[in-house]
C-alpha positions as CSV (number, residue, x, y, z in Angstrom):
1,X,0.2,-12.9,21.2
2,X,-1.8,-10.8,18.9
3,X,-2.2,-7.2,19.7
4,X,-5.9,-7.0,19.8
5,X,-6.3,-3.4,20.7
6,X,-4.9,-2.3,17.8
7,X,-6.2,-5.1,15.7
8,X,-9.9,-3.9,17.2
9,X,-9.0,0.2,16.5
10,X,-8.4,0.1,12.9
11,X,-11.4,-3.3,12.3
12,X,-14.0,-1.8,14.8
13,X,-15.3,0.9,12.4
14,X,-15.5,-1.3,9.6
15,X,-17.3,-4.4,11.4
16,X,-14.8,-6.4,10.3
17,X,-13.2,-7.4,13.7
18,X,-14.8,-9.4,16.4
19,X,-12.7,-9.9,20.1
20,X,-11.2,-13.1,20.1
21,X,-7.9,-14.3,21.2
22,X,-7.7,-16.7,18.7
23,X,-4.9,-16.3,16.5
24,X,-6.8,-18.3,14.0
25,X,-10.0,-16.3,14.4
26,X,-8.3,-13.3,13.7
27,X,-6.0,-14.4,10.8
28,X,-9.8,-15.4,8.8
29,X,-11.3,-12.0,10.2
30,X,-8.1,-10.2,8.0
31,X,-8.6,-12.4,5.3
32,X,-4.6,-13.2,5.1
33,X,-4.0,-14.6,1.6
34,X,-1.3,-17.3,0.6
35,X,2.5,-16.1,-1.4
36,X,0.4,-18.5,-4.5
37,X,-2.8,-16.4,-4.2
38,X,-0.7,-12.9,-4.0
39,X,1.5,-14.2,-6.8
40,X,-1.2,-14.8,-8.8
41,X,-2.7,-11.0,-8.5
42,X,-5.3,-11.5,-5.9
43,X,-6.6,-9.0,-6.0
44,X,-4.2,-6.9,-6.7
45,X,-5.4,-5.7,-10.4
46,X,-4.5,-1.8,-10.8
47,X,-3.3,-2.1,-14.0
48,X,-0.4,-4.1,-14.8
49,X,0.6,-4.0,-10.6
50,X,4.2,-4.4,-10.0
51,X,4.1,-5.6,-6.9
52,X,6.5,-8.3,-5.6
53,X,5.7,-11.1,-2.7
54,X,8.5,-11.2,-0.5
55,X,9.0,-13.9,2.9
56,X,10.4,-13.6,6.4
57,X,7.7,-11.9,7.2
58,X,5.5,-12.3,4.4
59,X,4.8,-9.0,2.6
60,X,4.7,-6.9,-0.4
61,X,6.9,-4.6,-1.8
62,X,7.2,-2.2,-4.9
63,X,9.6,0.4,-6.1
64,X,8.3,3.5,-8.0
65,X,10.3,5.5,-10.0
66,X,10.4,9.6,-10.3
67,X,11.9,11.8,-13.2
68,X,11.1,15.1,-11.0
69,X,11.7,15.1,-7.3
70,X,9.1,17.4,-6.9
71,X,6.8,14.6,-8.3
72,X,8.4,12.0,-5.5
73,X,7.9,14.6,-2.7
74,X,4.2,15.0,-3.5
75,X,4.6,11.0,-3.8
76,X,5.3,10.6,-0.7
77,X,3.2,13.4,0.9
78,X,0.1,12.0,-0.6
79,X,1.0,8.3,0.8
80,X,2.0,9.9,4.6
81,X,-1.6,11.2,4.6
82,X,-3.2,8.1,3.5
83,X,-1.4,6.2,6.1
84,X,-2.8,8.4,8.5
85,X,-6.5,8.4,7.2
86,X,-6.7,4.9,7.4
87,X,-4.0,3.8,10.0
88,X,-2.2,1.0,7.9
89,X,1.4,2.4,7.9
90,X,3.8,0.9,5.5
91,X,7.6,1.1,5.0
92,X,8.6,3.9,2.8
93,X,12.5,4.2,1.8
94,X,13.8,7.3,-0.5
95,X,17.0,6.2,-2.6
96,X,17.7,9.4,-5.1
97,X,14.7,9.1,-7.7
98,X,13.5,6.1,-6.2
99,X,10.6,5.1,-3.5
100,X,10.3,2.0,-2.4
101,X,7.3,0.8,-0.4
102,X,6.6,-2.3,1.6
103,X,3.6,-3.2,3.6
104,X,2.6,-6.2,5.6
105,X,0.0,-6.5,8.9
106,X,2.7,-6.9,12.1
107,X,0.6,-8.2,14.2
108,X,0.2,-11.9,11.8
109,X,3.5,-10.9,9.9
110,X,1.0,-12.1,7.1
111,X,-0.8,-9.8,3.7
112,X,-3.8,-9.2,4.3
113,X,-6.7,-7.4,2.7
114,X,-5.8,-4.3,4.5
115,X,-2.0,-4.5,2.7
116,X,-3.8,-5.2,-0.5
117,X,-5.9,-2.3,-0.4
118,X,-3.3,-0.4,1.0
119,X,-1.0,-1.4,-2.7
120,X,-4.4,-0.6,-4.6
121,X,-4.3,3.0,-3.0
122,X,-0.7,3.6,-3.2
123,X,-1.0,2.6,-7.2
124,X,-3.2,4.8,-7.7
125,X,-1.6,8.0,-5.8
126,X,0.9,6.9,-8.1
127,X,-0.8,7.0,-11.4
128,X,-2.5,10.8,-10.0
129,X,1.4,12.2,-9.9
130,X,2.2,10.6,-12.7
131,X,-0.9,12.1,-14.6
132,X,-0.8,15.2,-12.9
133,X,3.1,16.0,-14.0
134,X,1.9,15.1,-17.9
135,X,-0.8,17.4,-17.7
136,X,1.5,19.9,-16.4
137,X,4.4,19.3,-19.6
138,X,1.7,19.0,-21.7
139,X,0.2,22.8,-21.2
140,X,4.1,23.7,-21.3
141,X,4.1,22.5,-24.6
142,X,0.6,24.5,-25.4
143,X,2.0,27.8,-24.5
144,X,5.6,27.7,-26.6
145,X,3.6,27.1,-29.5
């Protein structure tokens, strides 16, 4: 049994969710794409994405490397917040210099759009530290000279 409460909460707003207790119904309203049609980068195009498909459940998964620590606290900081903005929490683990994030919708056990979106805006929080922390060495290296 779907959970159509909490389907309806974060769909509502966005029109994209209609009450129905078809399973089917709902699957098309999420637009749930195929392990083939994930595979093949769809559409999931930040860049060169290094996100993985993974099974049982189906989701994604992607591990992000840090050279500061400071740079994987604001990392994950910056994802927390999104996850609250747009209520679509996805698994966040901290190994050392390592953060590794995996997202799928629970209530199909399915990638959706939401999860893909969800990769496109953890991406690009990643490319902002990353950015950011260049920017930073970089005016380092301005004031030696």
């Amino acid at each position: 049994m779907l959970k159509n409460r909490t389907v309806s909460r974060i769909f509502k707003n966005n029109g994209l969710f209609e009450s129905s207790d078809s399973s089917e119904r709902v699957l098309k309203t999420f637009g749930a794409y195929s392990k083939e049609e994930v595979d093949n980068g769809l559409p999931l195009q930040v860049g060169e994405s290094k996100w993985e498909m993974l099974e049982s459940p189906n989701r994604i998964r992607r591990s992000f490397k840090f050279k500061f620590y400071k740079d994987l606290r604001k990392f994950v900081t910056f994802v927390l917040e999104h996850q609250d903005e747009t209520n679509h929490h996805g698994f966040l683990q901290v190994d050392s210099d390592v953060v590794r994030v995996e997202v799928y919708t629970h209530d199909l056990d399915e990638v959706t759009e939401l999860d893909l979106e969800y990769a496109r805006s953890v991406d690009q929080i990643y490319s902002d530290v990353i950015q950011t922390r260049k920017l930073i060495l970089n005016k380092r290296k301005q004031r030696e000279f």
